[in-house]
C-alpha positions as CSV (number, residue, x, y, z in Angstrom):
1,X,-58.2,-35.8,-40.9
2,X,-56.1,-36.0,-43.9
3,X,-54.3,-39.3,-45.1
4,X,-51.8,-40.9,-47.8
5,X,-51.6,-43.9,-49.5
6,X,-49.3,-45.6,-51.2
7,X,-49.3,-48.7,-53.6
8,X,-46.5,-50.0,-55.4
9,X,-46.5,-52.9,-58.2
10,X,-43.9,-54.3,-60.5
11,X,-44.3,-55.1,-63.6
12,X,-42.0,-57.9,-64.9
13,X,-41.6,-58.3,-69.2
14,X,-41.4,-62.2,-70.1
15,X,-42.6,-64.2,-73.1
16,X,-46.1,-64.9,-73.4
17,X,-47.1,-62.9,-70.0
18,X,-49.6,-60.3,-69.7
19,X,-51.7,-58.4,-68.6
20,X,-55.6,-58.0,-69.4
21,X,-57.3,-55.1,-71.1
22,X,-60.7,-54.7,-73.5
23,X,-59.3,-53.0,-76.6
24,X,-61.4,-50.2,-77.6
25,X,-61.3,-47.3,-80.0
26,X,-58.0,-45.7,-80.1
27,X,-56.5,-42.2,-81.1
28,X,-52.9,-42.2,-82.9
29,X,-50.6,-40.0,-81.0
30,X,-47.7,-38.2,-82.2
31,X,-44.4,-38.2,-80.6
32,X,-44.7,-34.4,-78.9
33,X,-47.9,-35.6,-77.0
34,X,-46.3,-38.1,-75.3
35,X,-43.9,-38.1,-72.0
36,X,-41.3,-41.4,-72.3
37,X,-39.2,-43.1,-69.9
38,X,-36.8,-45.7,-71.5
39,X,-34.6,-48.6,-70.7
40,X,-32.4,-51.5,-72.3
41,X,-35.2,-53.6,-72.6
42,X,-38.4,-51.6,-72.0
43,X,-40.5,-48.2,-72.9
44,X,-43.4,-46.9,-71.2
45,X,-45.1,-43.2,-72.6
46,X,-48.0,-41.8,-71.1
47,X,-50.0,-39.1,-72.6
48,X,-49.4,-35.4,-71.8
49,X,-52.5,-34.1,-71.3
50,X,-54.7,-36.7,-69.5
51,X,-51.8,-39.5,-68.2
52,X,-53.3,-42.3,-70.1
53,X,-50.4,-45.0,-70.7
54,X,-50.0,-45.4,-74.8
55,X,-46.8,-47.3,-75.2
56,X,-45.3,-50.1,-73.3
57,X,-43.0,-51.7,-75.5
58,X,-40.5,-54.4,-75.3
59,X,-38.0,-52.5,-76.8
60,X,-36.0,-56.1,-78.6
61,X,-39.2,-56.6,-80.9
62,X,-41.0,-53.1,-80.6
63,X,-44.0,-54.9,-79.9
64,X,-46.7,-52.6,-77.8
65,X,-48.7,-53.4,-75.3
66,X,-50.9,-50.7,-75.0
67,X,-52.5,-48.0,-77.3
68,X,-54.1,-45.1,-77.0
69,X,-57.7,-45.0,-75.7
70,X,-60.6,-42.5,-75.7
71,X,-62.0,-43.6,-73.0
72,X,-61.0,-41.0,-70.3
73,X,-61.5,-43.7,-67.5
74,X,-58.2,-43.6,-66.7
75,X,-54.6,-45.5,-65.4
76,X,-56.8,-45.6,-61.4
77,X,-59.8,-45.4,-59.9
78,X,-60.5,-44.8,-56.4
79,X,-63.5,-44.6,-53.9
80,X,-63.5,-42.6,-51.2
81,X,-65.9,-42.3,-48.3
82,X,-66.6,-38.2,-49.1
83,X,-66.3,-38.6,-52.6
84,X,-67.8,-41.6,-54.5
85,X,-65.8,-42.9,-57.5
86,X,-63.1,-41.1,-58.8
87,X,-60.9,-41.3,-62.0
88,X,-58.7,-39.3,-63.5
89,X,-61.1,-37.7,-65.8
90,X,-62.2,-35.6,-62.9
91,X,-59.4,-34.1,-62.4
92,X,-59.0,-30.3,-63.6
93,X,-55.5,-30.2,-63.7
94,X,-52.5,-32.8,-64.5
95,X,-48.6,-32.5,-65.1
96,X,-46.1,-35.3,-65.9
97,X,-42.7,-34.7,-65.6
98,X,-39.3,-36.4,-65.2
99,X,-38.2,-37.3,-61.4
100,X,-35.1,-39.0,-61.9
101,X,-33.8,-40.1,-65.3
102,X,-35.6,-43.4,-65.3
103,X,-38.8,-42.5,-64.0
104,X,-42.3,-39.9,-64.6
105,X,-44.4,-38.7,-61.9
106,X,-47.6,-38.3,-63.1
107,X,-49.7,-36.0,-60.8
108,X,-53.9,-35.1,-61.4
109,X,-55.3,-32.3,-58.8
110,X,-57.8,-29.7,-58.7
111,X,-61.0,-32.0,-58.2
112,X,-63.3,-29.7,-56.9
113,X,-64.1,-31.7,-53.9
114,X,-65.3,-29.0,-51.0
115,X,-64.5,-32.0,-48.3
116,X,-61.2,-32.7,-49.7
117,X,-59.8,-29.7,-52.0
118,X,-56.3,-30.3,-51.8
119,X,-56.9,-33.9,-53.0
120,X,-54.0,-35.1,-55.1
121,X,-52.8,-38.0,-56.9
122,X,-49.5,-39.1,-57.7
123,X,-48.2,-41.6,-60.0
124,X,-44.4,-42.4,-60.1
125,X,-43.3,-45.0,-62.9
126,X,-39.6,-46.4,-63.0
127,X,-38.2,-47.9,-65.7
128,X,-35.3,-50.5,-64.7
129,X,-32.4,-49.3,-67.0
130,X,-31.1,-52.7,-67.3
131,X,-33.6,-55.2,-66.5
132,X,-37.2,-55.8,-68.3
133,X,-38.8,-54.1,-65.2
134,X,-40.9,-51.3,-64.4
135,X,-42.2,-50.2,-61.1
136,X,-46.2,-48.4,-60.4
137,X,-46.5,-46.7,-57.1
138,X,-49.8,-44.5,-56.4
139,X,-49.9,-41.8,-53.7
140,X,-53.0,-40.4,-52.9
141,X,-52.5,-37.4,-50.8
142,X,-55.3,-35.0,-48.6
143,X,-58.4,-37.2,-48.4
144,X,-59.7,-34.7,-46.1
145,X,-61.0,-37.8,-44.4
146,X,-60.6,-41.8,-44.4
147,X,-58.1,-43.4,-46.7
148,X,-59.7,-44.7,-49.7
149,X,-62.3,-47.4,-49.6
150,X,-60.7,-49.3,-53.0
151,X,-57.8,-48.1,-55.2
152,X,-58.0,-50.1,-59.0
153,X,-54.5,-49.5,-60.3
154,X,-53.0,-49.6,-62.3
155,X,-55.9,-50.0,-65.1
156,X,-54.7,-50.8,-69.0
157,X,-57.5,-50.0,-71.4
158,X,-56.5,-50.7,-74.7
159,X,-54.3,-53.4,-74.8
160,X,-53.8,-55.1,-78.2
161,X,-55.8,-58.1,-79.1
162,X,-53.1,-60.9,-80.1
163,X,-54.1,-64.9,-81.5
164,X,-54.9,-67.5,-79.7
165,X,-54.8,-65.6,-76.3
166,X,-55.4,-67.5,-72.6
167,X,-55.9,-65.9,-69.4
168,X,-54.8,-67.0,-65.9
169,X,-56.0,-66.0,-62.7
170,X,-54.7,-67.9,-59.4
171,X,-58.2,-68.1,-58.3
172,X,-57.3,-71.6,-55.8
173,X,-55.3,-73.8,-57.6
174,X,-55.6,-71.8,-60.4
175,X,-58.1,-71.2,-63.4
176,X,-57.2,-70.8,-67.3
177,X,-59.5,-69.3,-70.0
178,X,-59.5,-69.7,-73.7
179,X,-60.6,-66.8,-75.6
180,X,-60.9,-64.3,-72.6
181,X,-61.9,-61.1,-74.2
182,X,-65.3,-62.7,-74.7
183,X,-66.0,-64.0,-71.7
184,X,-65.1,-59.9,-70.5
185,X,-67.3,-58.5,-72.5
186,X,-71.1,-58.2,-71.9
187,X,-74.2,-57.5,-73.6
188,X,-73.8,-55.2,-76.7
189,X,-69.7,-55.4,-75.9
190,X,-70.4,-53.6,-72.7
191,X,-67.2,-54.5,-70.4
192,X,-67.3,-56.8,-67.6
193,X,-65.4,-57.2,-64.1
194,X,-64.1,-60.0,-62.3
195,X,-62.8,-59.5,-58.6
196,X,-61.6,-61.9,-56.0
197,X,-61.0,-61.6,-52.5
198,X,-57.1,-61.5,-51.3
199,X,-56.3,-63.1,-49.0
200,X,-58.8,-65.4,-49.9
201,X,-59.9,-67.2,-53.4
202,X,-57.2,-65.7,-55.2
203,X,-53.6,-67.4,-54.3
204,X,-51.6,-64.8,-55.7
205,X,-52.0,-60.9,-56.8
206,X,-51.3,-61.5,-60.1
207,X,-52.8,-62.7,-63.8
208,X,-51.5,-64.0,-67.0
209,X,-52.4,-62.8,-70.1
210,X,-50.9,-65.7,-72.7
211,X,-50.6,-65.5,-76.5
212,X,-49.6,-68.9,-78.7
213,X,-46.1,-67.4,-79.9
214,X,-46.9,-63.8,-78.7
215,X,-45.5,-61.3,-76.0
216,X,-46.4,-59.9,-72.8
217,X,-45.8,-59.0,-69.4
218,X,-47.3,-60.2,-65.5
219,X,-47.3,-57.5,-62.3
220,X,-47.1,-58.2,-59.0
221,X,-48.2,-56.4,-56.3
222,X,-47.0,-54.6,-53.1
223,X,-49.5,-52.4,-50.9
224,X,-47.8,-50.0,-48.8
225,X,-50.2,-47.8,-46.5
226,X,-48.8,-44.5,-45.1
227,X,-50.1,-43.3,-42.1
């Protein structure tokens, strides 16, 4: 049995919004090596050659909120029943190109699954052209069994510490951290997770990422399963 997926989120650009990432070493970039899709009011860029998002920038103040990252972890991460845990990292091949004149499609095959080996994953990320929007919609296509088990996306790595941040998470009536990158990290900086269940604990699927006279910018989500 082969099945699709779909997830879509949008991501809305406000004043001191965000969303949460453990900076980490980063790799400069130069403009040839990364695909662009561009609004009035926002810019994302992914890199050519593994997909990894490097630029999201408000395009008023050219402030960005991402960088580039070595770690190959990767914009998803999925877990699927015949697989385990996959990012794109494992990928062999991966393409990005233009699908309409505000939007990428990002697309990572060849995994070398022999239970699924037409696995492919696609990406599609829209730019609003006059709103400080984008929209993230995965596809995951040929399984070659159950839909996946969990889908992380879309996953920010390297977003750029700014002062004084705060986190919020609607966990109940809602919960608000000061200084959130520590609490994240672990022993010898080793990156932690937090997860709640939805419906459940968490009131909302969404987060804050605040900075004291910063930017940023919250998602939403909107799961879509194909059959």
């Amino acid at each position: 049995m082969n099945s699709s997926v779909r997830v879509s989120f949008l991501s809305l650009l406000l004043i001191a919004l965000g969303f949460l990432g453990l900076a980490g070493r980063s790799a400069e970039l130069t403009t040839a090596q990364v695909a662009r899709v561009t609004g009035r009011h926002f810019q994302v860029g992914v890199d050519k050659t593994s997909g990894q998002v490097v630029e999201l920038i408000d395009v008023a103040s050219q402030h960005n909120f991402a960088s580039a990252a070595t770690n190959l972890g990767g914009l998803w991460e999925l877990d699927l029943a015949n697989a385990g845990t996959l990012t794109p990292a494992n990928a062999r091949q991966f393409d990005v190109a233009p699908s309409t004149a505000s939007a990428l499609r990002l697309r990572w095959s060849e995994f070398g699954l022999v239970r699924a080996p037409q696995l492919n994953v696609e990406v599609t990320v829209r730019v609003d052209p006059n709103q400080a929007l984008s929209h993230w919609q995965i596809q995951v296509n040929h399984t070659g069994g159950p839909p996946p088990r969990l889908i992380r996306f879309p996953r920010l790595l390297n977003i750029p510490e700014q002062p004084r941040e705060h986190l919020a998470v609607p966990v109940w009536l809602g919960q608000q951290a000061e200084n959130p990158r520590a609490l994240l990290r672990g022993e010898n900086s080793a990156p932690k997770r937090w997860e709640w269940s939805y419906p459940g604990l968490l009131s909302m699927q969404c987060l804050a990422l605040t900075s004291d006279g910063g930017m940023g910018f919250g998602p939403t989500k909107t799961p879509r399963a194909l059959p």
